[in-house]
C-alpha positions in Angstrom: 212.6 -65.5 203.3 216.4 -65.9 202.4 217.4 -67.3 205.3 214.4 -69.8 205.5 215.5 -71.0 201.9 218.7 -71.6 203.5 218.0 -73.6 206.0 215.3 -75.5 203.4 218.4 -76.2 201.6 220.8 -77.4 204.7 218.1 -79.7 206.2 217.1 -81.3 203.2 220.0 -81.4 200.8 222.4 -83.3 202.6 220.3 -86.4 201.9 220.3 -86.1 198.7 224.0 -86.5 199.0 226.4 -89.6 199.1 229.8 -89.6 200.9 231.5 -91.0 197.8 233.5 -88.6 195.4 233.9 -89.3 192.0 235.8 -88.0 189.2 235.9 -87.4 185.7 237.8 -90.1 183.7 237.5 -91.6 179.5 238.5 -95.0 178.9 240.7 -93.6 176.4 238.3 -94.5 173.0 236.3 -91.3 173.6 233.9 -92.4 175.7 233.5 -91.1 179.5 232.7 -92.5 182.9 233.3 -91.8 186.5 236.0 -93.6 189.1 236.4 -93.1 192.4 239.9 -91.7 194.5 241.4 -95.1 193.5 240.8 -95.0 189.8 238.2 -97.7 189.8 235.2 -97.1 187.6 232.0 -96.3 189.0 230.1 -95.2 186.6 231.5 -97.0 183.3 232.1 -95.3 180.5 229.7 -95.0 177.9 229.8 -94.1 174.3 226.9 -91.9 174.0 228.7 -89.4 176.3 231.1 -87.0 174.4 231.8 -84.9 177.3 231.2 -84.9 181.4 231.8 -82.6 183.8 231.9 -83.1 187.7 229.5 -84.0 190.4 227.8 -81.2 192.1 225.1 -81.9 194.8 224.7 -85.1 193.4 224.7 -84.8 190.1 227.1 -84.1 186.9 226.6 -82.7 183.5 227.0 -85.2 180.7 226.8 -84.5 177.0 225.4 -86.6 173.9 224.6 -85.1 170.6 226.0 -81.9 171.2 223.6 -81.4 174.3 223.8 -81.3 178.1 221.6 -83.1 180.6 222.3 -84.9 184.1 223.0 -88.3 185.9 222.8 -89.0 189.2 225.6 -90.8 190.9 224.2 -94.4 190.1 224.6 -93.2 186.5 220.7 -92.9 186.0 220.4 -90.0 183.6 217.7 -88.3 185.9 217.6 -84.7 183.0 217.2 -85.4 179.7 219.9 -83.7 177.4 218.4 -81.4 175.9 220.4 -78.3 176.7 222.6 -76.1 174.8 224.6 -74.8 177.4 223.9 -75.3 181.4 226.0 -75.3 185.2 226.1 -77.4 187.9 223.7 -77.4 190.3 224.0 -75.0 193.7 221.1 -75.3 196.2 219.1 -77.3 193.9 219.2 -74.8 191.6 221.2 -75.3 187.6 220.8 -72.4 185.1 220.4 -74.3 181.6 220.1 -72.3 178.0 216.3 -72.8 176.4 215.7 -71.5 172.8 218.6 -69.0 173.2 217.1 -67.8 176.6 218.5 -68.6 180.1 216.6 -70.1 183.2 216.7 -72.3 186.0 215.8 -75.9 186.0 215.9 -78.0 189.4 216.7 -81.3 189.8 213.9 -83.2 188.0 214.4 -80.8 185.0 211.4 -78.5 185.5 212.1 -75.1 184.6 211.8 -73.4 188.6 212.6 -70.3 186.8 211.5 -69.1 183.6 214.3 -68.7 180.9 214.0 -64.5 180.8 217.4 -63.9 180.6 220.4 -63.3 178.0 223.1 -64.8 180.5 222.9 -66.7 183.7 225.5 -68.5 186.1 225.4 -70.5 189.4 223.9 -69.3 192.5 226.8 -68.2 195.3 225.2 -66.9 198.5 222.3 -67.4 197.9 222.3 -64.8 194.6 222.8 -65.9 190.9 224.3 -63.3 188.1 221.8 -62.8 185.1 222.2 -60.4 182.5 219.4 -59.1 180.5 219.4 -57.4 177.0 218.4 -53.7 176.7 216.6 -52.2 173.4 219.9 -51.0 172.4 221.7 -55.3 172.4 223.6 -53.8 175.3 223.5 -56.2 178.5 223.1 -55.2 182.0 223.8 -57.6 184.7 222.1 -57.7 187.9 221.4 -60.5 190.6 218.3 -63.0 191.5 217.5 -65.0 194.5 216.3 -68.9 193.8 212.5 -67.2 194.0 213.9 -65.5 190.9 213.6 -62.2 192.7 215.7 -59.3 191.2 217.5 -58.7 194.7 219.7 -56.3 192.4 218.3 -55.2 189.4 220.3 -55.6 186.4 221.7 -52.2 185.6 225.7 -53.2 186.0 227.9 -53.1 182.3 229.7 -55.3 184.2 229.6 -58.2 187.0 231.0 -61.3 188.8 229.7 -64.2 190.9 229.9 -63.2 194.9 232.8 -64.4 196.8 233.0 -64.0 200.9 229.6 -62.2 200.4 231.2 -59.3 198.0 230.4 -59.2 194.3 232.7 -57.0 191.8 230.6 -54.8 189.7 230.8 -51.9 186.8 228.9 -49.3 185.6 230.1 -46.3 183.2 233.5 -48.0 183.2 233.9 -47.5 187.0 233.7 -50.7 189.5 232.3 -51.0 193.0 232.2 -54.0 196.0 228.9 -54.9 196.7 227.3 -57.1 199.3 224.6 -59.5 198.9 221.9 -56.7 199.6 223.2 -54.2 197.0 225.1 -51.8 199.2 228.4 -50.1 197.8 231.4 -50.9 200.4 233.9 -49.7 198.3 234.5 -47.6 194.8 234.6 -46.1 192.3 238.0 -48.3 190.9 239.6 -48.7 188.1 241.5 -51.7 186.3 245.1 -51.2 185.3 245.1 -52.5 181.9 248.5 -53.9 182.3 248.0 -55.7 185.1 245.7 -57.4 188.0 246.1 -54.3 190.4 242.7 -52.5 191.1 244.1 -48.4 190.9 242.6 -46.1 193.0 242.9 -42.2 194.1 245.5 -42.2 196.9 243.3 -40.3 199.3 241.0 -43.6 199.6 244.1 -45.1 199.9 244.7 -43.5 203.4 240.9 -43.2 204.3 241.0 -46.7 204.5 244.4 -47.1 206.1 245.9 -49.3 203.0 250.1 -50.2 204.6 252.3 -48.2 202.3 253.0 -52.1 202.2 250.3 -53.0 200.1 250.7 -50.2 197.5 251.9 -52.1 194.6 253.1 -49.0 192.5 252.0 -45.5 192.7 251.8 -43.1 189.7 250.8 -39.5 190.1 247.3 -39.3 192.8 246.2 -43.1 191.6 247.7 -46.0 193.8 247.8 -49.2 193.1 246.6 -52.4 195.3 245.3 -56.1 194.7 241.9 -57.2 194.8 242.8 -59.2 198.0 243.7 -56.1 200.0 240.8 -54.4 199.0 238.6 -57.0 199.8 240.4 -58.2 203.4 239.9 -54.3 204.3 235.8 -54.6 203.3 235.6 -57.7 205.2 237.4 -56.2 208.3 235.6 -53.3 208.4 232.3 -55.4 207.6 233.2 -57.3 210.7 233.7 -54.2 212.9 231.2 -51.5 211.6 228.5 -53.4 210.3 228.1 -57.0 212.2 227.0 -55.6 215.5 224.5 -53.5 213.8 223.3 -56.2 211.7 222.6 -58.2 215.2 220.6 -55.2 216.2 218.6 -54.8 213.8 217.0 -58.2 213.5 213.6 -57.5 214.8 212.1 -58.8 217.4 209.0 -59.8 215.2 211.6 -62.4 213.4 213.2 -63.7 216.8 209.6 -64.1 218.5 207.5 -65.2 215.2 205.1 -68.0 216.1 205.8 -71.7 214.5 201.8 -72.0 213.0 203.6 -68.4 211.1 206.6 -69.9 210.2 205.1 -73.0 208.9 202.0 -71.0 207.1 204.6 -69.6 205.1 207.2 -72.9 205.2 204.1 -74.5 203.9 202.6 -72.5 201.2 205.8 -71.9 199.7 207.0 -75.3 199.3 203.6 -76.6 198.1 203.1 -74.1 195.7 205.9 -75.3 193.6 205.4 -78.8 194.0 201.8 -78.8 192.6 202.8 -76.4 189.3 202.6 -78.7 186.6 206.2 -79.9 185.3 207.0 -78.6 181.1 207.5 -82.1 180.9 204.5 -83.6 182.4 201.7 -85.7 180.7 198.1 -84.5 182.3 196.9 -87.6 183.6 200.7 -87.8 185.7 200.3 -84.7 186.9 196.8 -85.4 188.0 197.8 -88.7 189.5 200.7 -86.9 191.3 198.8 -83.8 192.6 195.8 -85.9 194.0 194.5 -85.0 197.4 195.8 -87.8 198.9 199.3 -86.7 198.0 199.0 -83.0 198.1 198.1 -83.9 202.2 201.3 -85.9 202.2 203.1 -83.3 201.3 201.7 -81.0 203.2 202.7 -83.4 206.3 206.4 -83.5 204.7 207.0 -80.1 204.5 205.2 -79.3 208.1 208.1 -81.9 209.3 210.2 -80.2 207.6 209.2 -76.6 208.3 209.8 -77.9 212.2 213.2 -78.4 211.9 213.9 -74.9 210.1 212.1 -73.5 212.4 214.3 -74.7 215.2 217.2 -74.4 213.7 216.4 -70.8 213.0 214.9 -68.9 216.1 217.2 -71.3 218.4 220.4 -69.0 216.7 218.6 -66.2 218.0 218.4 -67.0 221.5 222.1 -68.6 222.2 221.7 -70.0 226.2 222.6 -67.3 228.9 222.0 -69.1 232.1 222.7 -68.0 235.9 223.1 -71.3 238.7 220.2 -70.6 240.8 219.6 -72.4 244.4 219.8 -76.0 245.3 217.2 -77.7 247.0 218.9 -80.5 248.9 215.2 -82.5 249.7 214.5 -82.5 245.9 218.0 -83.0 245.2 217.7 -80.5 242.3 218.9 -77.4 241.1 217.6 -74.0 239.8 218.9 -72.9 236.7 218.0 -69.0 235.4 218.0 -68.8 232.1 217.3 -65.4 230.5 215.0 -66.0 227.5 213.5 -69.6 228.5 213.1 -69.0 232.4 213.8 -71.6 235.1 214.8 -74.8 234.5 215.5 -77.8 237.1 217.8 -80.2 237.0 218.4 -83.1 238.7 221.7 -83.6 240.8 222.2 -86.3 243.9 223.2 -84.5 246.6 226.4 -86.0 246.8 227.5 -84.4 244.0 226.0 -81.0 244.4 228.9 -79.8 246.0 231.0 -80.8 242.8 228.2 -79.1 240.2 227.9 -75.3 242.1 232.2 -75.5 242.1 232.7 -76.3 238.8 229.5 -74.6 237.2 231.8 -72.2 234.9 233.4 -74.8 233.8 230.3 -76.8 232.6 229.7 -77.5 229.0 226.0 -77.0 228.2 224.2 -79.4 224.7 220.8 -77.6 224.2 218.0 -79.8 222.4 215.3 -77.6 221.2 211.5 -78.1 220.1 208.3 -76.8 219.5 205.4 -75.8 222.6 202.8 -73.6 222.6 203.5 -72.5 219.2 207.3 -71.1 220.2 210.5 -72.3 220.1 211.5 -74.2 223.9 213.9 -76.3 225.5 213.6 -79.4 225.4 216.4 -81.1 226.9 220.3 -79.7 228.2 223.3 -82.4 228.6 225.6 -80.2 230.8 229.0 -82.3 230.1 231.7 -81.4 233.2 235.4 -81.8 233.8 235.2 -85.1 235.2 233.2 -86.4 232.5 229.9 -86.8 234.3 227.0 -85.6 233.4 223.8 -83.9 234.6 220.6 -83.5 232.5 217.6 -81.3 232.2 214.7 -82.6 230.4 211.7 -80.9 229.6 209.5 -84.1 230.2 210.5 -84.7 233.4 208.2 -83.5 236.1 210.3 -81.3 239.0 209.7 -79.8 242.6 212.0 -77.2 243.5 211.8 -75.5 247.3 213.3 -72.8 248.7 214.3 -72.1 252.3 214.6 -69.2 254.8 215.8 -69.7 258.4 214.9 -67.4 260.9 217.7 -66.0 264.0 216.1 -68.9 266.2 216.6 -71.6 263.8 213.2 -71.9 263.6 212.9 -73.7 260.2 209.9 -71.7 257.7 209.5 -73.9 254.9 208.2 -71.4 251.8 206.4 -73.5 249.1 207.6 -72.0 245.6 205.3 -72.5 242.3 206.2 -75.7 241.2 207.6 -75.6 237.5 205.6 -77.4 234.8 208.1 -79.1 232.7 205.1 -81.3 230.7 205.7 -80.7 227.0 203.3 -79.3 225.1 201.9 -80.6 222.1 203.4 -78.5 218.8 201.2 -76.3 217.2 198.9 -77.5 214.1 197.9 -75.9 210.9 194.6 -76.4 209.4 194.3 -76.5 205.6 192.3 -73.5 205.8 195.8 -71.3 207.0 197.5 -72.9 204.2 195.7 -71.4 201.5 195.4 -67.6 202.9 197.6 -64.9 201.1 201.1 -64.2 203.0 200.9 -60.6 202.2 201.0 -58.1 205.1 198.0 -56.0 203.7 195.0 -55.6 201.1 197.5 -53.2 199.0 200.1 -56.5 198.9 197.8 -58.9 197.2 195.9 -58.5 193.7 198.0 -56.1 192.2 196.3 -55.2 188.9 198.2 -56.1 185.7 198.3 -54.4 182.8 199.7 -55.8 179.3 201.0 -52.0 178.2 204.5 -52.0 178.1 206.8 -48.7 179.0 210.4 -49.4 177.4 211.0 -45.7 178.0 209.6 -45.2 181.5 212.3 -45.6 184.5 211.6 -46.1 188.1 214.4 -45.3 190.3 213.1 -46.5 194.0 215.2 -45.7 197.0 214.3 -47.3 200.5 215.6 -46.5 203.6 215.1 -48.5 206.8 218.1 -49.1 208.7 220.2 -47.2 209.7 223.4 -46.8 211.4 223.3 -44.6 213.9 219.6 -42.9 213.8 216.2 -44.4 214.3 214.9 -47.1 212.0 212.3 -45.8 209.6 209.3 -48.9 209.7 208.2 -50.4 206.8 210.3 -48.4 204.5 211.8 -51.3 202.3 208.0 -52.8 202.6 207.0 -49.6 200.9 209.6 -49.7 198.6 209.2 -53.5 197.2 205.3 -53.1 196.9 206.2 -49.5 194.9 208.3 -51.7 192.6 205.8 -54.7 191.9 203.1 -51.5 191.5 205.7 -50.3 188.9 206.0 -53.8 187.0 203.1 -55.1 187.3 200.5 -52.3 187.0 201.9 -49.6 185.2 203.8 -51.8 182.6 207.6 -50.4 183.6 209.8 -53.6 182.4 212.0 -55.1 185.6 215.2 -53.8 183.8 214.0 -50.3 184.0 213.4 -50.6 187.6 216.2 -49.5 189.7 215.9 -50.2 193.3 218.0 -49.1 196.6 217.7 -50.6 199.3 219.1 -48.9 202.5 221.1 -46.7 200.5 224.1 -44.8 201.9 225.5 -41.8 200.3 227.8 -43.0 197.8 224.8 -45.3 196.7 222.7 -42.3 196.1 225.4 -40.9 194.2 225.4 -43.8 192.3 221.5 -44.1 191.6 221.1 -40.6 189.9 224.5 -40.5 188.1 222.5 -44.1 186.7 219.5 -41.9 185.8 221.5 -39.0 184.4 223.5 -42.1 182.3 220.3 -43.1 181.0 218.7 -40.0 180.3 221.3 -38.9 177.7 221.5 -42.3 176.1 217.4 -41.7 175.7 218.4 -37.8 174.5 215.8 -37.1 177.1 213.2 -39.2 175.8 212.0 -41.0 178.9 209.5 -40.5 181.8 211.0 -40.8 185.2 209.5 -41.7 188.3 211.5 -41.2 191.8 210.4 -42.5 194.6 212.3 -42.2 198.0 210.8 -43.3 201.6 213.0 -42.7 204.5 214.2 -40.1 206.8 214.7 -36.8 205.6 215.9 -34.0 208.2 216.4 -29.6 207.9 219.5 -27.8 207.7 219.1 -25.7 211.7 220.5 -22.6 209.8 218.8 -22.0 206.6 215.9 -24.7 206.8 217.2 -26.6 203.8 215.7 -30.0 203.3 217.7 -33.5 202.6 217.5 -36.7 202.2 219.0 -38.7 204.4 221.4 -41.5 203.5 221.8 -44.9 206.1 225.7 -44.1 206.5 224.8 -40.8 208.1 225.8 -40.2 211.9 223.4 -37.5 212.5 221.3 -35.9 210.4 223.7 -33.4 209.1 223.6 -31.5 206.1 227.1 -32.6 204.8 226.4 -35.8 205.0 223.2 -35.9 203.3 221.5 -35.1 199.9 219.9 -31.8 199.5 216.4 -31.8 197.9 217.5 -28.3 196.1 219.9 -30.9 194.5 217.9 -33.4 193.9 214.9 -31.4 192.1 217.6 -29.4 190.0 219.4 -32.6 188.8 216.1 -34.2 187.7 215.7 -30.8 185.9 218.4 -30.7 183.9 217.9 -34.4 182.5 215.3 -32.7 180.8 212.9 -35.9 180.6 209.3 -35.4 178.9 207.9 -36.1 182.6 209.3 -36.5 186.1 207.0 -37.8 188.6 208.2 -37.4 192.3 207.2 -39.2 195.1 208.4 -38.4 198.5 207.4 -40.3 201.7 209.7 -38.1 204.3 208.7 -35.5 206.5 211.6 -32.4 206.6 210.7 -31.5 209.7 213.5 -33.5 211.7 210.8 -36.4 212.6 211.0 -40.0 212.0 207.7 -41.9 211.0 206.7 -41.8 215.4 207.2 -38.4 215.7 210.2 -38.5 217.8 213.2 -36.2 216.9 216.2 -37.5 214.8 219.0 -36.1 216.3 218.8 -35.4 220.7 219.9 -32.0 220.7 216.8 -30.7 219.0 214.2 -30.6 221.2 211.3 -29.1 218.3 210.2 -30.3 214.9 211.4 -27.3 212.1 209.7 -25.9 209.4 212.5 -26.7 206.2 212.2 -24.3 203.1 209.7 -25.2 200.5 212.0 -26.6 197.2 210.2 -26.0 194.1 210.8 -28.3 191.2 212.2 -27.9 187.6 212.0 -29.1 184.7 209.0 -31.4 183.8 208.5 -32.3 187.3 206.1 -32.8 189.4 206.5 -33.8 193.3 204.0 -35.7 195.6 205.3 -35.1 199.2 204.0 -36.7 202.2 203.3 -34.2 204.5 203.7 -30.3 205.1 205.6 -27.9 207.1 207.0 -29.1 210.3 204.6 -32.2 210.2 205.8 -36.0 210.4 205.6 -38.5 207.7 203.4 -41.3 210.0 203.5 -45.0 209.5 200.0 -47.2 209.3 200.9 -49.9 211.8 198.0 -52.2 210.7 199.0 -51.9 207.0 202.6 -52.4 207.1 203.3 -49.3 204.8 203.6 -45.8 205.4 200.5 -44.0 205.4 201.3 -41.8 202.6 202.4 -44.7 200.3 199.7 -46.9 201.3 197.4 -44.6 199.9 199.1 -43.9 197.0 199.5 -47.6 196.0 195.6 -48.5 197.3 194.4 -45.6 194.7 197.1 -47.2 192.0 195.2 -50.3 193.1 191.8 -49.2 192.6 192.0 -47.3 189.4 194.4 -50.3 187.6 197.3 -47.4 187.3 194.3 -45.2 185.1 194.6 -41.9 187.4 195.2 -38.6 186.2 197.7 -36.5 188.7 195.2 -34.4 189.9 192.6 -37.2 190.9 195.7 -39.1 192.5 196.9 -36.3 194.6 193.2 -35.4 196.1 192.7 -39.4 196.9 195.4 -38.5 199.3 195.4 -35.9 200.6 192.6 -36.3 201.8 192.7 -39.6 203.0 195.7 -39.2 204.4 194.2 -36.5 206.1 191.6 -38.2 207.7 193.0 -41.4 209.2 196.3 -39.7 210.8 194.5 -37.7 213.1 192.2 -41.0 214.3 195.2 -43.1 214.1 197.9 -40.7 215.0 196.2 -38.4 216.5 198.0 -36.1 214.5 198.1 -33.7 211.3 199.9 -35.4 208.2 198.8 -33.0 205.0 200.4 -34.2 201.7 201.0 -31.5 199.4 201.5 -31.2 195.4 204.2 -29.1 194.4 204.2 -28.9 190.5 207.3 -27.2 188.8 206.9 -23.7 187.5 208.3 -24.7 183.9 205.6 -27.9 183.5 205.4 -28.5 179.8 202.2 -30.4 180.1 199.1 -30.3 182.2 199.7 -31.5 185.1 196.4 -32.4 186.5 194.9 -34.4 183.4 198.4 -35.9 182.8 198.7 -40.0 183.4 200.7 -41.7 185.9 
């Protein structure tokens, strides 16, 4: 969804745009205009304006009567001012301060999204900083896409804008690098107070193959280096460890999604904002604008528009890889292999065949791309060569290509070849039906039950592990772990700030994510409820059966690598919370969700050591003994979680433990063996030292 904001923003922006720069400039009597590069007014000055900042995307922040609004670059103010404090637009996006709350206001003024927050800045990469107030007055800043999404909950002391696709952030006086997704690349660091230097411990120093150049000054085991080393050495490794991966790991369901899909989505999006009534808007204009009439303009707009993303999209995914085929000098045309879209023919007088097949490599290939039979196709290739001439392929144009084989006797055997269809096909359609159904993979996605309870003092950390670097993806496990979260919010009355979420986490980031909870608990004296909920892989020690959690970074499932559930079930234990509610969807048997082994040297699924909780808690594991954690293909979700969420679902969040933990066992029961066609038996495993009862005790 990111990435088809992005190109949303690309395709369409750029018209919004004119090639003129202007700048800043008074007359000199306190009143401010705009000139352009030759100091000649534009926009004259006017009176009413005490202040103006410069264009962005368009448009530029003027002041009158101590507040902010916007002109466009005729000089039409476009946004009232009416603002105490607000930015300059970045991807249609401006955050604007409303009755001492922060929001998001796009270009016509309306409020995109909702003022929520303490502090906001401008969107870079996609993310924007907010920072939202705790209980306490303390702020914690965190990061929001332009859905106003908490991609990264706010639970940082400390944070800055991205830059190169890394973000500087604190948290209990210590910083970290993140990317765009969350992930720690590098950390803990301190500041030196005297100076710009970042000072870390020398061993990172060397692990990360700093020059001896680069250390700045060195006292005692901390060495110090600039923040432009540290973040050239991120990037670089980024660029090495991480890119090739990343490529990998697109799945095939995103390179081969259909356009009626794409556009569905594209669609429903797009017109869902457009017809939410403006703050601003009188009734009968909003009814005017929202008419049906209009609505199926729109709809027509957007599908254009939703065309063009499209291509621009899937045709990055599938860069041209073509092989010269034969030439069939009757037809005067050539066969061109190409690996994803198949044969193509081009056209090429036989006088100059000779010249094409020669200087082939050399050949620079102009792919045009459109829509047919609801995929992404060729539709026309300018191959541009040495000499200047040129050859095209165009989809359109109907072509026969034959191939020949000559016997000993030179007995010609003419072998007719299919012919290839080159007729374009018409694009795909939507009917308004398609637009209004829900996007949401499953029944436990959509409708979730909202509650108007609030939990200040209930925290949900939420750790999901997909991809990883060098085992077996785990499928749908950031699925699980977004649903788990909106469960949390929405139906059980946790409060976004409280949620902290983990995407793909890697060992330092679990680190990270229970000294947080551990922070937190002793800040609360222990007066919280906890719930812990981790889906990934988890894996056995070979020697003493130990289970762990496995982190993304890990090379193998091996137990120095990874987190021990001992650990894990002791540390939540000593935080001494009133109630710790455990949720585990991992098998410890050295399976991933298919039931294929982890590491290749193990040729059996293990029976790992059954951990008992301490403390208040209470764990809710997935499945038992040397059994696999299954997935439920047709859900999206793991099995396991889906029917956790779907009795979450059905009960409105009002389910005693006990009630809970019988909805799945036995359903999970039942629908792995006719899905799986194999035993998955979740298990409760309450601690000895339970405080409360357990089984009549509230989610």
């Amino acid at each position: 969804m990111k990435r088809i904001a992005f190109i949303l923003f690309v395709s369409i922006w750029p018209a919004l745009l004119t090639a003129q720069e202007l700048f800043p400039k008074t007359n000199g009597k306190g009143a401010w205009g705009f000139c352009d590069a030759n100091g000649a007014w534009v926009i004259k000055p006017k009176a009413k304006y005490e202040l103006v900042r410069s264009f962005s995307e368009g448009f530029a922040q003027v002041k009158a009567n101590g507040l902010w609004g916007y002109i466009n670059q005729s000089g039409k103010q476009v946004v009232p001012c009416r603002y105490k404090d607000c930015g300059p637009f970045h991807g249609g996006l401006a955050y604007a301060c409303q009755n001492k709350s922060y929001g998001y206001i796009d270009t016509n003024g309306t409020m995109a999204i909702p003022a929520s927050y303490a502090k906001a800045r401008s969107f870079y990469h996609g993310l924007a900083l907010v920072a939202m107030q705790r209980p306490d007055g303390q702020l914690v800043y965190g990061y929001i896409d332009s859905r106003g999404e908490n991609v990264i909950p706010c639970r940082y002391s400390r944070a800055y804008d991205f830059s190169n696709g890394l973000a500087c952030v604190f948290a209990n006086g210590e910083g970290y690098f993140i990317d765009t997704a969350g992930q720690v690349w590098f950390g803990p660091f301190q500041e030196d107070p005297y100076s710009s230097l970042l000072s870390i411990e020398k061993d990172t120093a060397l692990s990360w193959a700093f020059p001896a150049a680069s250390w700045q000054d060195q006292r005692g085991s901390k060495v110090y280096i600039s923040d432009k080393t540290v973040r050239e050495a991120i990037l670089k490794k980024k660029s090495q460890k991480r890119m090739m991966a990343s490529r990998q790991r697109i799945s095939k369901e995103m390179q081969d999604q259909s356009f009626s899909d794409f556009a569905q989505k594209y669609v429903e999006q797009n017109i869902n904002r457009w017809q939410k009534k403006g703050e601003f808007e009188k009734i009968e204009t909003y009814r005017n604008r929202v008419s049906d009439e209009n609505r199926q303009l729109e709809i027509e707009k957007y599908l254009q528009e939703a065309k063009q993303a499209y291509i621009t999209e899937k045709s990055g995914f599938h860069p041209l890889e073509m092989k010269l085929g034969s030439y069939d000098s009757e037809n005067e045309v050539f066969l061109i292999q190409e690996e994803f879209f198949g044969d193509i023919l081009v056209p090429v007088p036989i006088g100059q065949a000779s010249y094409f097949k020669q200087h082939w490599p050399q050949a620079d290939a102009k792919p045009a791309y459109t829509v047919a039979d609801d995929r992404i196709a060729l539709k026309s290739i300018r191959f541009m060569f040495p000499d200047s001439s040129v050859f095209l392929y165009d989809r359109s144009r109907e072509l026969e290509h034959m191939e020949y084989e000559i016997d000993y006797h030179f007995d010609p055997i003419e072998i007719d070849m299919p012919a290839v269809s080159s007729s374009q096909p018409q694009p795909a359609k939507i009917s308004k039906k398609h637009l209004s159904v829900s996007i949401g993979k499953s029944d436990i996605d959509v409708k979730i039950p909202e509650t108007d309870v609030r939990r200040d003092q209930t925290f949900a950390i939420i750790i999901a592990n997909e991809n990883y670097m060098q085992l077996s993806p785990v499928p749908y496990a950031i699925n699980d772990g977004e649903v788990f979260g909106k469960y949390c919010h929405k139906t059980l009355g946790i409060p976004l700030s409280n949620i902290r979420s983990y995407y793909d986490a890697t060992y330092g980031t679990l680190l990270l994510a229970m000294k947080d909870l551990v922070d937190i608990a002793n800040a609360y004296q222990g007066e919280i409820d906890v719930i812990f909920y981790y889906a990934g892989h988890g894996a056995p020690d070979e020697n003493t059966k130990e289970a762990y959690i496995v982190p993304t970074d890990a090379y193998d499932a091996d137990p120095a690598i990874c987190y021990s559930i001992n650990r894990l079930y002791q540390e939540l234990g000593e935080i001494k919370a009133r109630s710790i509610t455990v949720f585990l969807d991992a098998c410890f048997s050295g399976a991933d969700r298919n039931g294929s082994m982890l590491a290749s040297s193990r040729g059996i699924a293990l029976k790992p050591q059954t951990n008992m909780p301490s403390g208040n808690t209470i764990v809710f594991s997935a499945a038992s003994d040397n059994e696999s954690a299954h997935s439920f293909d047709e859900k999206g979700h793991g099995l396991f979680t889906y029917f956790l969420l779907k009795k979450i679902q059905e009960s409105k969040g009002n389910v005693n433990y006990l009630d809970l933990g019988n909805y799945i066992i036995e359903n999970v029961k039942r629908q792995s063996v006719v899905i799986n066609r194999r035993s998955q038996s979740p298990c409760i495993i309450p601690s000895p030292h339970l405080q409360f009862d357990w089984k009549q005790a509230q989610l």
